[in-house]
VEXVEXVO-521407 format. One record per residue: residue number from 1; residue in three letters; x, y, z of N, C-alpha, C in turn. Coordinates in nm, 2 decimals, always signed. Each point is the difference from the previous one (the first is absolute). Layout:
// VEXVEXVO-521407
{NUM; "ala"; {X; Y; Z}; {X; Y; Z}; {X; Y; Z}};
...
END
This chain:
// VEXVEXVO-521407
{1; "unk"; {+2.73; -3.79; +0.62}; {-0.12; +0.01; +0.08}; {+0.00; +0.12; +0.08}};
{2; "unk"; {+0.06; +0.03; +0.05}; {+0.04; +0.14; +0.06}; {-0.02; +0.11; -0.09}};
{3; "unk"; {+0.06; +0.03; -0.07}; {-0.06; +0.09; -0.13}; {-0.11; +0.02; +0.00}};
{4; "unk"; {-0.08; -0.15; -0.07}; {-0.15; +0.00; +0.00}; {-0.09; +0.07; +0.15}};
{5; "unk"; {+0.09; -0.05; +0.08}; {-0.10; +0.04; +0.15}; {+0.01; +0.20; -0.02}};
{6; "unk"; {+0.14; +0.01; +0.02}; {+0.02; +0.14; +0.01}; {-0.09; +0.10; -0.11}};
{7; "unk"; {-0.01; -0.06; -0.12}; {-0.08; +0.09; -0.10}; {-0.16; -0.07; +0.03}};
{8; "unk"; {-0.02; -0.07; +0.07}; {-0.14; +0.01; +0.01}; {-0.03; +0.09; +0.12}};
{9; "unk"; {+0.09; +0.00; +0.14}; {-0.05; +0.08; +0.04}; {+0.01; +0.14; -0.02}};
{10; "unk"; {+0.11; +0.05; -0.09}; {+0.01; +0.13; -0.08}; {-0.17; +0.04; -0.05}};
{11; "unk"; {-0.01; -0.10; -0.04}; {-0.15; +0.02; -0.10}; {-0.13; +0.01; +0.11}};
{12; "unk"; {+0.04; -0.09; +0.08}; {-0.15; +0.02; +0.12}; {+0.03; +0.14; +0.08}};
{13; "unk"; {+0.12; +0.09; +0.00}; {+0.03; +0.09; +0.07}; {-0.07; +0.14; -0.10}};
{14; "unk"; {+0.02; -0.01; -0.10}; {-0.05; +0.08; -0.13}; {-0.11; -0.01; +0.00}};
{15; "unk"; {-0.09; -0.12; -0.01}; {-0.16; -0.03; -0.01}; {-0.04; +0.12; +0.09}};
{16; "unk"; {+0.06; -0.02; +0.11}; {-0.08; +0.04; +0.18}; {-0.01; +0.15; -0.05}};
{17; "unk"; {+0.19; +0.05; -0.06}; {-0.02; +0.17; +0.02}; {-0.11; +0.04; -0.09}};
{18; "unk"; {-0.02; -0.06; -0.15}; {-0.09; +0.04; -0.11}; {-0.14; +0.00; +0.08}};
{19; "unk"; {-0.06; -0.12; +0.03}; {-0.14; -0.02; +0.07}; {-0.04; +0.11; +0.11}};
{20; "unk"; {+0.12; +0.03; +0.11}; {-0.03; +0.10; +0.09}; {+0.05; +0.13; +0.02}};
{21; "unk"; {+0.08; +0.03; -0.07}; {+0.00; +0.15; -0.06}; {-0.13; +0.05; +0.00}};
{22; "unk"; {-0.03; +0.10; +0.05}; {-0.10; +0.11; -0.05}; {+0.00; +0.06; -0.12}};
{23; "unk"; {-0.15; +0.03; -0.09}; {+0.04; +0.07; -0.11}; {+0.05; +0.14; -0.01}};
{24; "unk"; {+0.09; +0.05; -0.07}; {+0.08; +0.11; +0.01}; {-0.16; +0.15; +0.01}};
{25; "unk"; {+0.01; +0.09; +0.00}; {-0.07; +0.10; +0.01}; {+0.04; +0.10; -0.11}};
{26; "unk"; {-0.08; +0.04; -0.06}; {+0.02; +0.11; -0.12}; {+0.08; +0.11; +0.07}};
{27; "unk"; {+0.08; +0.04; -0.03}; {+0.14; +0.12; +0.04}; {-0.08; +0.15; -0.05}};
{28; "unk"; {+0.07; +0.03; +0.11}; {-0.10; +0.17; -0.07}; {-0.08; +0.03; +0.04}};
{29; "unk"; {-0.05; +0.14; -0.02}; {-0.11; +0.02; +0.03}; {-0.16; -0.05; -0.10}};
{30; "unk"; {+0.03; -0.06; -0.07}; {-0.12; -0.05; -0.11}; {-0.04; -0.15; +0.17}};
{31; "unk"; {+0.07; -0.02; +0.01}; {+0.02; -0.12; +0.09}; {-0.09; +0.02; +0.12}};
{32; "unk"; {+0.01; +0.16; +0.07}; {-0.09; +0.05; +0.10}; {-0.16; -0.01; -0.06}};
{33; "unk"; {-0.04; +0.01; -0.12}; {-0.13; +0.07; -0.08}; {-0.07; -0.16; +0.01}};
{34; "unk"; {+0.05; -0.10; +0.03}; {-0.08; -0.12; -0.03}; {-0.13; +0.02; +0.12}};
{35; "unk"; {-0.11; +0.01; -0.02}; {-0.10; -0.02; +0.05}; {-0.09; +0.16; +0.03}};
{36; "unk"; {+0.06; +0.08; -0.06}; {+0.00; +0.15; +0.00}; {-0.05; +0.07; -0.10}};
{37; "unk"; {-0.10; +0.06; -0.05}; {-0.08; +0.06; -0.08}; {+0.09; +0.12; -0.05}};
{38; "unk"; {+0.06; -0.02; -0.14}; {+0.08; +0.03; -0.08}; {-0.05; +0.04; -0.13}};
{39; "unk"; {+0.11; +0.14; -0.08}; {-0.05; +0.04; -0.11}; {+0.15; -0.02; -0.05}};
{40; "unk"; {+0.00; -0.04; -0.13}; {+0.14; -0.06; -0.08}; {-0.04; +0.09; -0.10}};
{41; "unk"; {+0.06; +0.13; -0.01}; {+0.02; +0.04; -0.13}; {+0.11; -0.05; -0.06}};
{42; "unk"; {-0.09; +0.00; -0.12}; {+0.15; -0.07; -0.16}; {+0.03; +0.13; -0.09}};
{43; "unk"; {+0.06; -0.08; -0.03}; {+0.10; +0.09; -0.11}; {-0.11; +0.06; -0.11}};
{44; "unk"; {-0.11; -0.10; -0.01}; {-0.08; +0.07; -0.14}; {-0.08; +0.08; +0.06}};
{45; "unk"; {+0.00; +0.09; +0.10}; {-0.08; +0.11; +0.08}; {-0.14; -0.06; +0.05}};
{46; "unk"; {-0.03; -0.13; -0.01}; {-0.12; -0.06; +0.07}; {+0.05; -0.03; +0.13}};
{47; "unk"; {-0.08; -0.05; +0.08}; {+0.04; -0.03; +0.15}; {-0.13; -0.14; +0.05}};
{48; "unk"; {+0.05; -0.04; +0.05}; {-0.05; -0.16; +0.07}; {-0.04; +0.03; +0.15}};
{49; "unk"; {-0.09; +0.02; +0.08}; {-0.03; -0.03; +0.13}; {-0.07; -0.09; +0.04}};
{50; "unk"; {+0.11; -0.10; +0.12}; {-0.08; -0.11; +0.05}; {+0.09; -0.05; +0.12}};
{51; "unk"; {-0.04; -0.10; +0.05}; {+0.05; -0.08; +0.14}; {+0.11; -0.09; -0.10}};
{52; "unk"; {+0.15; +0.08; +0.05}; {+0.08; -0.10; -0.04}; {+0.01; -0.15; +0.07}};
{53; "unk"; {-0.03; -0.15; -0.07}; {+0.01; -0.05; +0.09}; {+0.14; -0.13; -0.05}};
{54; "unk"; {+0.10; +0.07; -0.06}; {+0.11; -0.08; -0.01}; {+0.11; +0.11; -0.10}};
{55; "unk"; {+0.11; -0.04; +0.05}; {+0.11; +0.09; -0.08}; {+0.10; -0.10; +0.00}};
{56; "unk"; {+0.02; -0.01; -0.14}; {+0.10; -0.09; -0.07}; {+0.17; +0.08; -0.04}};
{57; "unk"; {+0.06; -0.09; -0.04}; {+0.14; +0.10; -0.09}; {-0.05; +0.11; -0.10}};
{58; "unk"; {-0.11; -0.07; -0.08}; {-0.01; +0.04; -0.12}; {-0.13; +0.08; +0.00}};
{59; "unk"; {-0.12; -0.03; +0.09}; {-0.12; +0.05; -0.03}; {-0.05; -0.01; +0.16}};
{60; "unk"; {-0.12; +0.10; -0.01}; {-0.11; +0.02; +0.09}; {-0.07; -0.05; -0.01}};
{61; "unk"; {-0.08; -0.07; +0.09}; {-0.13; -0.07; -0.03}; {-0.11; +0.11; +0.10}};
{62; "unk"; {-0.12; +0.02; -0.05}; {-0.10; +0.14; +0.04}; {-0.14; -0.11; +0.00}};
{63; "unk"; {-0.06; +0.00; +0.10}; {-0.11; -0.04; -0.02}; {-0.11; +0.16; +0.05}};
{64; "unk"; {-0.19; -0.03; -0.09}; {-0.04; +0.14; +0.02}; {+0.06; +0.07; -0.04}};
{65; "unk"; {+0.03; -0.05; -0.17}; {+0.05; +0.15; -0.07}; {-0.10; +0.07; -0.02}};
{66; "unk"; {+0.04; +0.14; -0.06}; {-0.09; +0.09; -0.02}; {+0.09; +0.11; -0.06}};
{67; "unk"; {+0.00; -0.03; -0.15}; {+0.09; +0.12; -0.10}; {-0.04; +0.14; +0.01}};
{68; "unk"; {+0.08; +0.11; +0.03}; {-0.02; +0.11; +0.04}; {+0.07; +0.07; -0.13}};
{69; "unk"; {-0.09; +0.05; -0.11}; {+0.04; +0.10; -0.06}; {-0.14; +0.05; -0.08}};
{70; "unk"; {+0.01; +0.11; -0.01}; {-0.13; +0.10; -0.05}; {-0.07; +0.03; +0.11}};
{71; "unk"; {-0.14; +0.01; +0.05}; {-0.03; +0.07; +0.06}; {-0.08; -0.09; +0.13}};
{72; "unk"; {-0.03; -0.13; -0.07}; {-0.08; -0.12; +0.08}; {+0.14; -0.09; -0.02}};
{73; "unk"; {-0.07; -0.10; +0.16}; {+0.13; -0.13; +0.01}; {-0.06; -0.08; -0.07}};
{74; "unk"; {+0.03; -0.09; -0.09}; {-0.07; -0.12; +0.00}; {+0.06; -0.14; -0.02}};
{75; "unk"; {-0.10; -0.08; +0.10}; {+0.07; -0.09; +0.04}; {+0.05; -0.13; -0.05}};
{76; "unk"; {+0.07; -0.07; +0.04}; {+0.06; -0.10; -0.09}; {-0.04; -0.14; +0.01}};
{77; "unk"; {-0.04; +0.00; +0.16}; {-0.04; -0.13; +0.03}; {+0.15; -0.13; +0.03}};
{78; "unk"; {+0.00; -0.08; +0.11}; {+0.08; -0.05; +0.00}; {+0.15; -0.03; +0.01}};
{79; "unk"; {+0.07; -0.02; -0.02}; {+0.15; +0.05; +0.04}; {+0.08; +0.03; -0.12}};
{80; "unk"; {+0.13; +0.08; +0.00}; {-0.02; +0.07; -0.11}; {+0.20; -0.02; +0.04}};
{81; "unk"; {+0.06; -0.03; -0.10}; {+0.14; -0.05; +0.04}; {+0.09; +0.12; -0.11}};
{82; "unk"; {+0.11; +0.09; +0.07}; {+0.02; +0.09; -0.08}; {+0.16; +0.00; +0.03}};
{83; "unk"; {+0.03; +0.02; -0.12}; {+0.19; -0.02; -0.01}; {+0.08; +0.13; +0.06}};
{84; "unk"; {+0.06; -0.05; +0.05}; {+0.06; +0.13; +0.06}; {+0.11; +0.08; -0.07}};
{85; "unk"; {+0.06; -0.01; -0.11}; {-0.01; +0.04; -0.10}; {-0.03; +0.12; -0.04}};
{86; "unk"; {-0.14; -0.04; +0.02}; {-0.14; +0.08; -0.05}; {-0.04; +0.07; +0.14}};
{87; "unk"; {+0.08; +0.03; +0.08}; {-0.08; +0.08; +0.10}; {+0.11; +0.13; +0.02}};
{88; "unk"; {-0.04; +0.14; +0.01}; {+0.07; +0.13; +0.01}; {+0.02; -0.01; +0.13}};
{89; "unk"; {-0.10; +0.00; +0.12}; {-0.01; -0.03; +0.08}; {-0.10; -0.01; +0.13}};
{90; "unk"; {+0.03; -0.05; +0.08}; {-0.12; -0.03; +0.12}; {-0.04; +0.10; +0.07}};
{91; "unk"; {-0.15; +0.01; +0.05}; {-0.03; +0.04; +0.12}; {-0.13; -0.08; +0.08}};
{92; "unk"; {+0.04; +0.08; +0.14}; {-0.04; -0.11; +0.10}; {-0.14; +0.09; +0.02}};
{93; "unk"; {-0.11; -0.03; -0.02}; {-0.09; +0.10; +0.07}; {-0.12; -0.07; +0.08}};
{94; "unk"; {+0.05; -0.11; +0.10}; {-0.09; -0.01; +0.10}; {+0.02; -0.14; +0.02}};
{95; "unk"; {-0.04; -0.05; +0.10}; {-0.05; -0.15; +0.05}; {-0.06; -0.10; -0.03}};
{96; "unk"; {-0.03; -0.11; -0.03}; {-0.11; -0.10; -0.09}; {-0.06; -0.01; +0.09}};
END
């Protein structure tokens, strides 16, 4: 009975930290660009500008894309999720 008590409150002690933990924050500076009007060039020499509004392990999420290659932007519409992978690298060029 004691066992049982001790591992349930082990378990109610776990519940609490999981539930109230805050969610961790993207590391880096990709992590600063969330809410910041951003150009993501990639590796295939096209480039993506938009309001980043999430940064994951693996990808960007860009909403208000607007593909920047040739001579006009044109735009993409909607949010536009790009692997980071696939990104050469960031710049920050202004405020949302």
């Amino acid at each position: 009975m004691t066992i049982a008590l001790q591992a349930a409150t082990l378990l109610a002690l776990l519940t609490v930290v999981v539930v109230v933990r805050p969610p961790r924050r993207a590391r880096g500076f990709a992590g600063e660009l969330v809410g910041r009007t951003t150009i993501a060039h990639t590796r295939d020499a096209g480039s993506i500008k938009g309001v980043v509004t999430a940064v994951h392990r693996d990808c960007l999420v860009i909403s208000h894309p607007e593909f920047l290659q040739g001579a006009q932007p044109a735009g993409l519409g909607g949010e536009v999720v790009v692997d980071r992978r696939d990104v050469a690298w960031l710049q920050r060029v202004g405020e949302a």
